[in-house]
Each structure stands twice: as structure tokens, then as C-alpha cells.
C-alpha positions as CSV (number, residue, x, y, z in Angstrom):
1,X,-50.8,51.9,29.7
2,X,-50.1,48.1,31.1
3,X,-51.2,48.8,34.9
4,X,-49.7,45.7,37.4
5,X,-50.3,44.5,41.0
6,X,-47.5,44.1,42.6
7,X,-46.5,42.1,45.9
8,X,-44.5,44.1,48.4
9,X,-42.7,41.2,50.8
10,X,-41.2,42.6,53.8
11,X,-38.2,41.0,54.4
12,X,-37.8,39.2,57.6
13,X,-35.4,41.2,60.1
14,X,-32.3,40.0,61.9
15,X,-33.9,40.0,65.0
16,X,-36.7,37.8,64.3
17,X,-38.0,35.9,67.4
18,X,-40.8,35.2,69.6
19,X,-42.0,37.3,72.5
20,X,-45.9,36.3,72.8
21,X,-46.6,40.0,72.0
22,X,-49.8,40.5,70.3
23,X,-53.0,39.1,72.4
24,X,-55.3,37.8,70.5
25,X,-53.1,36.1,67.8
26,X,-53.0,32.2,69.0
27,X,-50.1,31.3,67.2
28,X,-48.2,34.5,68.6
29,X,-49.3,33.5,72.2
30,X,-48.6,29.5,72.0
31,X,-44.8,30.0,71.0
32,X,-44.2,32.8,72.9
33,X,-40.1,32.7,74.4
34,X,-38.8,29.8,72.0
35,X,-35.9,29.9,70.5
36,X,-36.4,30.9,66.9
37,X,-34.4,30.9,63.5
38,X,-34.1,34.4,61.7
39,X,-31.6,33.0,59.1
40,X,-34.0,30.3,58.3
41,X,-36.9,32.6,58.8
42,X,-35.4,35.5,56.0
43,X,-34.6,32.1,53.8
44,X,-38.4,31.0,53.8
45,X,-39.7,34.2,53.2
46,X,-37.5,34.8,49.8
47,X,-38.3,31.0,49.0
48,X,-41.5,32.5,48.8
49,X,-41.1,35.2,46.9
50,X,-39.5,33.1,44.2
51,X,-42.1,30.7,43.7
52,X,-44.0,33.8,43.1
53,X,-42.0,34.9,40.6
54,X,-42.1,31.5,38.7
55,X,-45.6,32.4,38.8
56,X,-45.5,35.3,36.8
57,X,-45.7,37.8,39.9
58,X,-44.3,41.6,40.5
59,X,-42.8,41.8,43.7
60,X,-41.1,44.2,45.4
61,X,-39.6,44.3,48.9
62,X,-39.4,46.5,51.9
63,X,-36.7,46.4,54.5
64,X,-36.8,45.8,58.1
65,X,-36.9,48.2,60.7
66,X,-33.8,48.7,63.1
67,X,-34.7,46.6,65.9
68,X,-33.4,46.9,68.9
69,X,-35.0,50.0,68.8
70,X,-32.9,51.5,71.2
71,X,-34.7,55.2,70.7
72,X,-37.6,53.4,71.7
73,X,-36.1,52.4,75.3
74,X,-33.9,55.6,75.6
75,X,-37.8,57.3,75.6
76,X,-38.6,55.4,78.0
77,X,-36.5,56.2,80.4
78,X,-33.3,54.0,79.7
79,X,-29.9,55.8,79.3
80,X,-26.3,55.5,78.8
81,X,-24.6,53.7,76.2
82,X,-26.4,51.2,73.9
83,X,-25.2,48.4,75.6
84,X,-26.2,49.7,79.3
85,X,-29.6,50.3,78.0
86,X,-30.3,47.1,76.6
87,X,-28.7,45.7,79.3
88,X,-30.7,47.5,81.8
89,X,-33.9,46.7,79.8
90,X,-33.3,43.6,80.4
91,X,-33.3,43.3,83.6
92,X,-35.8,46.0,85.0
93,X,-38.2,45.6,82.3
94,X,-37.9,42.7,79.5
95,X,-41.3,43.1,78.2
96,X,-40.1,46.6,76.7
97,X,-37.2,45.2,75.6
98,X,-39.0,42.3,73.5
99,X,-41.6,45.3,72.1
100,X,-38.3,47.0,71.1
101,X,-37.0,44.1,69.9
102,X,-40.0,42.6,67.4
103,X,-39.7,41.9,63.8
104,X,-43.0,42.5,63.5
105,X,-42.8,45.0,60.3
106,X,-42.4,42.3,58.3
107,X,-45.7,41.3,58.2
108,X,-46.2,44.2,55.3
109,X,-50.1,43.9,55.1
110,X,-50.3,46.1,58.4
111,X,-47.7,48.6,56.9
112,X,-50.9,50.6,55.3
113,X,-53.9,50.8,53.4
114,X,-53.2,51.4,49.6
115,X,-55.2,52.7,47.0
116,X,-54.9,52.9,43.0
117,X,-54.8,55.9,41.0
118,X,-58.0,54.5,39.2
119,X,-59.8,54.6,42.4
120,X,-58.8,57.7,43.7
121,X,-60.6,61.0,43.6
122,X,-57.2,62.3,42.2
123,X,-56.0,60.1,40.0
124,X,-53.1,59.5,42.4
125,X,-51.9,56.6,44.4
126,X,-52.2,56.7,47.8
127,X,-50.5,55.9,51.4
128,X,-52.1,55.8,54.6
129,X,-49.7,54.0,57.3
130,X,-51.7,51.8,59.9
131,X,-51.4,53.3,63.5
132,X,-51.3,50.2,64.7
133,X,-52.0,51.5,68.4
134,X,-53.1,48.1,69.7
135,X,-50.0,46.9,70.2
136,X,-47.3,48.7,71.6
137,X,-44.4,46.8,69.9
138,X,-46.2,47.8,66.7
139,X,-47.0,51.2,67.8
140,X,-43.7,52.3,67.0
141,X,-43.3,51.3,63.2
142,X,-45.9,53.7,61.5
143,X,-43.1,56.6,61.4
144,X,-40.4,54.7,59.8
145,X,-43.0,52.8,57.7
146,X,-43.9,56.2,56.9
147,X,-40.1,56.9,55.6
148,X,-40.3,53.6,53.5
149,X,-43.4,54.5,51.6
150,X,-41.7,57.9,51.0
151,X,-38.6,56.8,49.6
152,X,-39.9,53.8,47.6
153,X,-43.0,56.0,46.3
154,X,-41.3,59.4,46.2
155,X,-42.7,61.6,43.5
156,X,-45.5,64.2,44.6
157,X,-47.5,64.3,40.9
158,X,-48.0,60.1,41.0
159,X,-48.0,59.4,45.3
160,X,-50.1,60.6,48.2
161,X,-48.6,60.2,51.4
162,X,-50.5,60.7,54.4
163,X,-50.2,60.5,58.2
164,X,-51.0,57.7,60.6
165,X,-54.5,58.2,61.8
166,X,-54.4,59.4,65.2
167,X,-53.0,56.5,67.5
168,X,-56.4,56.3,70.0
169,X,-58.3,53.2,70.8
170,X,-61.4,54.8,68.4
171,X,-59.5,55.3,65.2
172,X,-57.3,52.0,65.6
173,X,-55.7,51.0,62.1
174,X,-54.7,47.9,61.2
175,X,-53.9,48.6,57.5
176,X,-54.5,46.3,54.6
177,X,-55.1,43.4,56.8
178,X,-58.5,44.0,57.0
179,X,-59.2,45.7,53.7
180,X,-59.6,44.4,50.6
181,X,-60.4,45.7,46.7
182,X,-61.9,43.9,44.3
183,X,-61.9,44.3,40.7
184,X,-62.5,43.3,36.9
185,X,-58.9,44.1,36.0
186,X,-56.0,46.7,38.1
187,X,-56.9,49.1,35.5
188,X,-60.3,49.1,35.8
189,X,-62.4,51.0,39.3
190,X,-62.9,48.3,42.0
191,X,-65.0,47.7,45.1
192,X,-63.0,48.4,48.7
193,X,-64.4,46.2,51.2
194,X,-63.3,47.3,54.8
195,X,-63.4,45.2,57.7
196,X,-64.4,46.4,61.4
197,X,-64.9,45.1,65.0
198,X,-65.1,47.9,66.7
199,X,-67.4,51.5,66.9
200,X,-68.3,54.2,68.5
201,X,-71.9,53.5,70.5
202,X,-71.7,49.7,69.6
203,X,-73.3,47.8,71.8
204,X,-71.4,45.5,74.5
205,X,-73.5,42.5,73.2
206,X,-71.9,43.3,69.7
207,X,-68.3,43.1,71.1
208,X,-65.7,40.2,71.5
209,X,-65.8,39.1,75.3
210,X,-62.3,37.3,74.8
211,X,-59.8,39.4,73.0
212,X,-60.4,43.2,71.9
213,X,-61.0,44.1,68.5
214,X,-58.2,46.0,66.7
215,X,-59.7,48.0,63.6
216,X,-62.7,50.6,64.1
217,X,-65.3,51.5,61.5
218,X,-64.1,55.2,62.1
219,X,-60.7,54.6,60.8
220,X,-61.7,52.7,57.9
221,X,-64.6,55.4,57.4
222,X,-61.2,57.8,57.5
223,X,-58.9,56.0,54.9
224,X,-62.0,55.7,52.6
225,X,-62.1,59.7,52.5
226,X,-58.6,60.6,53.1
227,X,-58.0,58.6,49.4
228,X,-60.6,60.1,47.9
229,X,-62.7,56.9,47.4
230,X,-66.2,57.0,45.5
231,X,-69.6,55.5,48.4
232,X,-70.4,53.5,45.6
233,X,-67.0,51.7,45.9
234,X,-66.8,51.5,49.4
235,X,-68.3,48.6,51.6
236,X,-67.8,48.9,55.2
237,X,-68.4,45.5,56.8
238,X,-69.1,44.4,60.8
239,X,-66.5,41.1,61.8
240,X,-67.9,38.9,63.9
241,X,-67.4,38.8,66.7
242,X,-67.1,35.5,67.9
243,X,-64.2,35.0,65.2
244,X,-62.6,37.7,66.9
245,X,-62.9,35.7,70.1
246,X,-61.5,33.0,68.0
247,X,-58.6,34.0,67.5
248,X,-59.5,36.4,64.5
249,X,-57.5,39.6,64.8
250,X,-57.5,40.6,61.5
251,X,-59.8,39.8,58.8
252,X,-57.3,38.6,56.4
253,X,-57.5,35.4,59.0
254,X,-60.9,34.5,57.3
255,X,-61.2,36.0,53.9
256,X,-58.5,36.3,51.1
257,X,-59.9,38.3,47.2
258,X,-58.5,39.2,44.1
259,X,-60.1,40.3,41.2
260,X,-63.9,39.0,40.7
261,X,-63.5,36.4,43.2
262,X,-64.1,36.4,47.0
263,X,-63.0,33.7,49.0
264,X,-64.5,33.6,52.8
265,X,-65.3,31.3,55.8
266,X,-69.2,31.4,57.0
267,X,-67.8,33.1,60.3
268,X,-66.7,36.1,58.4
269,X,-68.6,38.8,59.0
270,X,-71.5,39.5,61.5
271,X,-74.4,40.3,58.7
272,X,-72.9,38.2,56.2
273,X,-76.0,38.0,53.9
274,X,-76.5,42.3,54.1
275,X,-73.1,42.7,53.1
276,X,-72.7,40.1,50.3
277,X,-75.8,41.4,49.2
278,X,-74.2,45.6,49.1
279,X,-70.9,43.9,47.5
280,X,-73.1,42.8,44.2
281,X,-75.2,46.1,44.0
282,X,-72.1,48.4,44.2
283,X,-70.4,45.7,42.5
284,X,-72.9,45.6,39.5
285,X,-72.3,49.2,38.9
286,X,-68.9,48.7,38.2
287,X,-68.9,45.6,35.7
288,X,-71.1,43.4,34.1
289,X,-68.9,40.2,35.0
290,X,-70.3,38.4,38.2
291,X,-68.9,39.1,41.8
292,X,-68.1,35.1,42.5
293,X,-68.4,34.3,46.0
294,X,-66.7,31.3,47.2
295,X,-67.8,30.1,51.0
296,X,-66.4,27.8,53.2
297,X,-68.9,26.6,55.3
298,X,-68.1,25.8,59.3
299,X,-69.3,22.7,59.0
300,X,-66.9,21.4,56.0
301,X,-63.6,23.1,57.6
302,X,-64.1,24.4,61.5
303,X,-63.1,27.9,62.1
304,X,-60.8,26.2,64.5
305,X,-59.0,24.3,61.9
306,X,-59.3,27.6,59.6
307,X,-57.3,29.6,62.6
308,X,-54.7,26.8,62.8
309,X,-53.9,26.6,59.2
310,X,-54.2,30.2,57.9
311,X,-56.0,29.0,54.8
312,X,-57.6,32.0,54.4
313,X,-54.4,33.8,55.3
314,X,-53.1,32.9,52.1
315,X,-51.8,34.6,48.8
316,X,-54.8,34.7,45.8
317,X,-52.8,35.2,43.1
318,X,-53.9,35.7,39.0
319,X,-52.1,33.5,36.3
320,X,-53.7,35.1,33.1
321,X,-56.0,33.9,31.0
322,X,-58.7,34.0,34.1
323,X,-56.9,31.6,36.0
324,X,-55.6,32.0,39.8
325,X,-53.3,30.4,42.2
326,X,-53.6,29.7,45.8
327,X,-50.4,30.0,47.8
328,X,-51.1,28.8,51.0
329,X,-49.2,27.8,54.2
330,X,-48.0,24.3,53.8
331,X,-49.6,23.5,57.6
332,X,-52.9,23.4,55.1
333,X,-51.3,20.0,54.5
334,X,-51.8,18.8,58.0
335,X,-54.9,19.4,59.0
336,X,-57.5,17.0,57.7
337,X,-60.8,19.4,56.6
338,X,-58.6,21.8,55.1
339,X,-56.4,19.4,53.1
340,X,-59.7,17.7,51.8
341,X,-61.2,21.4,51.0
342,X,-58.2,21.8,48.8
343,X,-58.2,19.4,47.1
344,X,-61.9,20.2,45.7
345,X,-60.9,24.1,45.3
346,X,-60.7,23.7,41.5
347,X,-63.9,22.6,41.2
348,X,-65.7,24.5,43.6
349,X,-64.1,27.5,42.1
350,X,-65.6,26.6,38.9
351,X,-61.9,26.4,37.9
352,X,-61.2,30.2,38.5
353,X,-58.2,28.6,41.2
354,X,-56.6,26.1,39.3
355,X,-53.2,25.6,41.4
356,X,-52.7,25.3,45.0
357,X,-48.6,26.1,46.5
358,X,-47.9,25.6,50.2
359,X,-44.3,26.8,51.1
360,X,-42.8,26.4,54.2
361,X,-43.4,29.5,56.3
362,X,-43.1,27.7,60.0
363,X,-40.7,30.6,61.2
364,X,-43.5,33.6,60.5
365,X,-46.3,30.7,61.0
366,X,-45.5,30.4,64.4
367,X,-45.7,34.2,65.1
368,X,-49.1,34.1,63.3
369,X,-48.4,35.8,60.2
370,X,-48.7,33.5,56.7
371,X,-48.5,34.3,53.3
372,X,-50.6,37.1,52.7
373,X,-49.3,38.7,56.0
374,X,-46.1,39.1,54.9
375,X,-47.3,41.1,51.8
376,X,-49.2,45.0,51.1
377,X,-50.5,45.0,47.0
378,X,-49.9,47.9,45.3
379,X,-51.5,48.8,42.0
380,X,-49.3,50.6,39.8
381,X,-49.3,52.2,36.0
382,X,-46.5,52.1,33.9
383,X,-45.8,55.3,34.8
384,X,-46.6,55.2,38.8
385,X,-43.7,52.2,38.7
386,X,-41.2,54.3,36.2
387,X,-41.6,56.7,39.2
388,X,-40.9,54.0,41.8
389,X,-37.2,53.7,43.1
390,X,-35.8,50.9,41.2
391,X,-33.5,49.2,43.4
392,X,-36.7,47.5,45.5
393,X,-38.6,45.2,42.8
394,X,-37.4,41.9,43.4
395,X,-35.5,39.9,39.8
396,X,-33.2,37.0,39.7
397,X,-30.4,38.8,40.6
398,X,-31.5,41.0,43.5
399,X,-33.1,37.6,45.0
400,X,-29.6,35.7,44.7
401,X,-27.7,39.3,46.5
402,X,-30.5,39.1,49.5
403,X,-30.0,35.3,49.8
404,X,-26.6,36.0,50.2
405,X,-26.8,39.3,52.5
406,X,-29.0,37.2,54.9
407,X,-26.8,34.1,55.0
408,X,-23.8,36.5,55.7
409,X,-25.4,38.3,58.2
410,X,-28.2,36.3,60.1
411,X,-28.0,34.4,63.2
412,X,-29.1,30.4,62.8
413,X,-30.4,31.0,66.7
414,X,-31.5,33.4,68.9
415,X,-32.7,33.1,72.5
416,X,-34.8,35.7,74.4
417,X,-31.6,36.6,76.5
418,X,-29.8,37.4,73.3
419,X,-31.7,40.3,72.4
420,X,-29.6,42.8,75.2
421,X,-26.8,41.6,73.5
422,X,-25.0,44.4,72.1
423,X,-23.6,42.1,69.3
424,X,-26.7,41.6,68.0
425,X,-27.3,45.5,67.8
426,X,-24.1,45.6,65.5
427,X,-24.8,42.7,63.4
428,X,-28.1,44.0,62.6
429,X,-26.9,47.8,62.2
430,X,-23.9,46.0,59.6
431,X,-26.6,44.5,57.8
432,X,-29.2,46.6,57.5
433,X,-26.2,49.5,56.3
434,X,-25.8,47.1,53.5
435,X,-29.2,46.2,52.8
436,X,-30.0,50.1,51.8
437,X,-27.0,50.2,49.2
438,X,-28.2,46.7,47.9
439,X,-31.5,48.5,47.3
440,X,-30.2,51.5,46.3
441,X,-32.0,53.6,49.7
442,X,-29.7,55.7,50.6
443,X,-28.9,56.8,54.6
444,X,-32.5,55.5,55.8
445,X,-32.2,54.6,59.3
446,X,-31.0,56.7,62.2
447,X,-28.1,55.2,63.2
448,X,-26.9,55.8,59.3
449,X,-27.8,59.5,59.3
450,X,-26.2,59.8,62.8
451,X,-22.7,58.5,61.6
452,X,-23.4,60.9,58.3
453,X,-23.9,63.9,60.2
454,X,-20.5,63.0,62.0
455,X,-18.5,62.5,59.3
């Protein structure tokens, strides 16, 4: 059976904006309380998502989480009526009420780690949502990403679903952000390369000194067994730290794979040469093709200019025929190293990457999330997506209805104040009710099951 990646965009919520939340991301920090544009936002994203379907790429998309959260504040402390909370959040503690406020789940390639049936001990595909414990705004997403993966992925004989890793400091999860497979082909076994900054007993002249490291060798070590993946498929690989200090949460920040090519800066890991060099042993067991490294050395493009232009944070993408595509943010454009690196990325690739896109993404750019944040890959047979619920993979006529649910819904503006207004609860509520019969979902969020179990 035909067995397809597909690219699971999470679509950008109503209540996008920008609340300096996650320490250690620069471009999170640097824009923290502008005013931001969720209509515009939602609009690049699907932009997107359509050139990737010129492309000749499977998408599919996952909604956003109800945000306000206002469960989130009521277990805090706040009470009374959805308005007094917010409200009252506002004014006694606005840092919650931006954490309950984040669109943060759109960035999809923290949602989970993924594995293919072909990989898996089982033969089954399988779920692990990212605990995400680092940050407190994104704390509170593994359940209801949990729900997602459950009602997209639904059947019991095809999908595993298991729990968040426990949410400690020592088993903190990222999800695919920092993970990455390898392969000949989807339907062929590949190589899982997870990334860590953090263990148990490491030494405190092996840690970041600036900003904390997010994912642990523990929890990766946990996802690799949990899934039932092969050692001889599994490499488990030290970031540096000084990218970290960087401004390197995730890994995803400096490397970017697909297929039989991996595509890194020199500041990558912390024992680059040892780990390139377990990637082609466990590699060569698996195929007789080469592993193709392709590096970007510090002196050509400055980890710097890597950090302000995402390149690595972009979309590797294959075109048939052993061809590729790089879709990149289009602030690659504007910095000088990067642009020039481009522009030889045919040729150093040995023609492997043969086109370069860079969309517009400056809404979720300036929040620190690109391209290949705001998608999680998922390997499916013919029969694993037959088993899929229908109503999320993305054709011409679901992008032109979600074009027109955000422009009907969507504010053009929205300043830190607005998020206690109650208005913007409703409009989001409105919109998110119709988003889950456009996708055919059913009563998903809480505030949909509440009004069912009155009725």
C-alpha cells in the first residue's frame, strides 16, 4: 500500500497575540505587548498551506484551542462569571491572563512526537503529546491536544495514544520540535534522531548559563520506548549548549531533515562529529543509499543571522523524482548570508533541493515560530488515513470554507487589554463551534459539551 507524509498545520487561533511568554525564544521576547493581527495571521498560515498543496503536499489541519482559557483562571483562583474572571485577571494578575490567553497550539510541531507503523514495535502508529512543562501557558494544551489526536486518529487496531510524560523539570517534552526521522522512503524503517539539552547528573559546565534548556534525554529516552522503537533506529543527540544560550530552544531552530538528507548549522549539536558519525552506522543498516549531510558552517551564515531568519526552521519538503523543496520564511530574504546561502542550495545540495519558497509568515515570525513550527508530520498507510476522520485533510474546497470562517470571524487587531474582553470570549467560542462542524469534529471543546449537556 501507497504510504504518505502528511503536514498537520495548526490553524492560527482567534486570539493570536503577543505576550513575551516563552524565555528563551528571541523573537517571542522582542515583540512582546504589540498589537498583533490574528485575521492576517490565520490568512498567512493557510497561504501557506496552499503553496504546499501546489506542491504536491498532504496536509491536514488541527484546530485551535479555546483560549481564553477561562478553566484555566477559574483553577486558579478566579470566580464568578466569565466576564468578572477575565476581568479580574486582568487586573490582579495579567500575566495569567496572557498564559490563558496564548495561541500558542498552533505551533503543531510541539503537539507530540509521532511515529510510523513501520517503525513501531507494533506495527501501529503512535501519539505521545509533549508535556510541555516549561512554559506555563503551554502547560495547559497537552490534555486537549490529547483530545485532538484522539478524534482525528480514533481507531484502536491502527493508533496508539498515550499520555503526556509526567509534567517535571526531568522528563520535559517538547514534542517533534526536537525530533526528527529520517528515511529512504515513508514506507520504508527510518532513523529517529532525538535532540537534548538537558540530563540527569550532567554537569553544570555542560549547561546553558543564559536560558534553560527545555527537552531532557530522559523524555526522549521515554518516547523512544513508549513507541516501541528499535536502538538501532534511535540516536539520541546532546544540543549545544551555547545555541541554546543563543537563542536555540528547540532544535528545529538549527536543523531541518527529510528523507536521506540532513540539513544542519555547525552549532548543532555538542559532539557533532560522534553523532554524525552513529547517524551513518545505524543509518547504513537500514539502506544502502547514502545519509547526505548538508552543513552550514558559522562562518558562511552566523548562528546569529541563522536565529533571526529561521532558515533552519523551515519546511523540507519532497517533490518526486528525488527532488526537494525548501519553504522557508521569507525574512531569509533580508538577511545578507542567508540570502547568499540560498541561492547556492541547489548546488551544494548536489541538486537534491532544487526550489526555494519563502511566504510571508511575519504574524507567527514574530512570536518565533516559522514554517516547520506551525506543522507535526505524520506518516500514514492507505489504510492508517482511510481510518483518519475525513473532515481534517486540507483540498480546495475545505481551504476556500476556512478562508472564509476566519475572515468572518477574526479580529484585524487585538491589543493586550482586549483579551479580558468578554467579546472576544464569544467571538472565539462562535467560531470555534463552527470550525468543528466545518471539520466534521463533533462537540470537542468544553464550552460545546456544556451547552449539550444543558440542552
Amino acid at each position: 500500500m501507497n504510504t504518505l507524509e502528511y503536514s498537520f498545520d495548526g490553524l492560527v487561533g482567534p486570539t493570536h497575540n503577543y505576550a513575551a511568554l516563552s524565555q528563551g525564544n528571541l523573537a517571542s521576547m522582542q515583540h512582546g505587548n504589540q498589537v498583533s493581527h490574528p485575521k492576517e495571521a490565520a490568512l498567512q498560515g493557510l497561504t501557506k498551506m496552499a503553496l504546499l498543496r501546489r506542491l504536491g503536499i498532504h496536509l491536514g489541519v488541527f484546530p485551535p484551542h479555546e483560549r481564553p482559557s477561562v478553566s484555566f483562571l477559574r483553577s486558579l483562583g478566579f470566580s464568578g462569571t466569565d466576564e468578572a474572571v477575565l476581568r479580574r485577571a486582568l487586573k490582579e494578575a495579567p500575566f495569567l491572563l496572557a498564559c490563558a490567553s496564548s495561541a500558542s497550539a498552533m505551533w503543531t510541531a510541539n503537539s507530540c512526537t509521532m511515529s510510523p507503523s513501520v517503525d513501531s514495535a507494533d506495527g501501529k502508529v503512535h501519539f505521545t503529546p509533549a508535556n510541555l512543562a516549561s512554559k506555563l501557558h503551554r502547560s495547559i494544551e497537552p490534555s486537549f491536544t490529547s483530545e485532538i489526536l484522539r478524534t482525528i486518529f480514533p481507531r484502536s487496531d491502527h493508533f496508539v495514544h498515550h499520555a503526556p510524560l509526567p509534567a517535571s523539570d526531568s522528563m520535559g517534552d517538547e514534542g517533534a520540535a526536537n525530533h526528527t526521522r529520517l528515511c529512504p522512503g515513508q514506507k520504508e524503517r527510518g532513523l529517529h534522531l532525538f535532540v537534548f539539552g538537558k540530563q540527569q547528573g550532567m554537569r553544570l559546565a555542560e549547561t546553558p548559563r543564559v536560558f534553560a534548556a527545555r527537552q531532557s534525554k530522559e523524555a526522549s529516552e521515554s518516547i523512544a520506548r513508549l513507541h516501541g522503537l528499535p536502538s538501532g533506529q534511535t540516536v539520541f543527540a546532546k544540543q549545544s549548549a551555547h545555541a541554546i544560550d543563543a537563542g536555540v530552544f528547540h532544535n528545529d531552530v538549527v536543523s531541518v531533515g527529510n528523507e536521506n538528507l540532513f540539513f544542519y548549522h555547525e552549532s548543532c549539536f555538542e559532539n557533532e562529529a560522534e553523532v554524525v558519525e552513529e547517524m551513518k552506522i545505524k543509518w547504513a543498516a537500514l539502506s544502502k543509499e547514502p545519509l547526505v549531510f548538508l552543513k552550514v558552517p558559522e562562518a558562511e551564515v552566523p548562528l546569529s543571522d541563522v536565529i533571526r531568519s529561521y532558515l533552519f526552521n523551515s519546511q523540507l519538503v519532497s517533490l518526486g523524482h528525488g527532488k526537494m523543496a525548501l519553504i522557508a520564511p521569507s525574512e531569509c530574504e533580508e538577511i545578507g548570508s542567508v540570502k547568499a546561502f540560498l541561492q547556492s542550495l541547489e548546488s551544494r545540495s548536489g541538486g537534491r533541493i532544487s526550489e526555494v519558497h519563502t511566504p510571508r509568515l511575519r504574524e507567527s515570525m514574530q512570536n518565533g515560530g516559522g514554517p516547520a513550527c506551525l506543522r507535526l508530520r505524520v506518516v500514514l498507510s492507505e489504510a492508517e488515513r482511510a481510518a483518519a476522520l475525513p473532515g481534517v485533510f486540507l483540498d480546495d474546497a475545505l481551504t476556500r470554507r476556512l478562508e472564509t470562517w476566519v475572515k468572518t470571524h477574526y479580529r484585524d487587531e487585538l491589543k493586550p487589554s482586549d483579551l479580558a474582553d468578554p467579546q472576544l470570549l464569544l467571538e472565539s467560542r462562535t467560531a470555534l463551534d463552527e470550525l468543528t462542524q466545518i471539520l466534521g469534529m463533533g462537540s470537542l471543546y468544553g464550552f460545546q459539551k456544556s451547552n449539550s449537556g444543558h440542552a
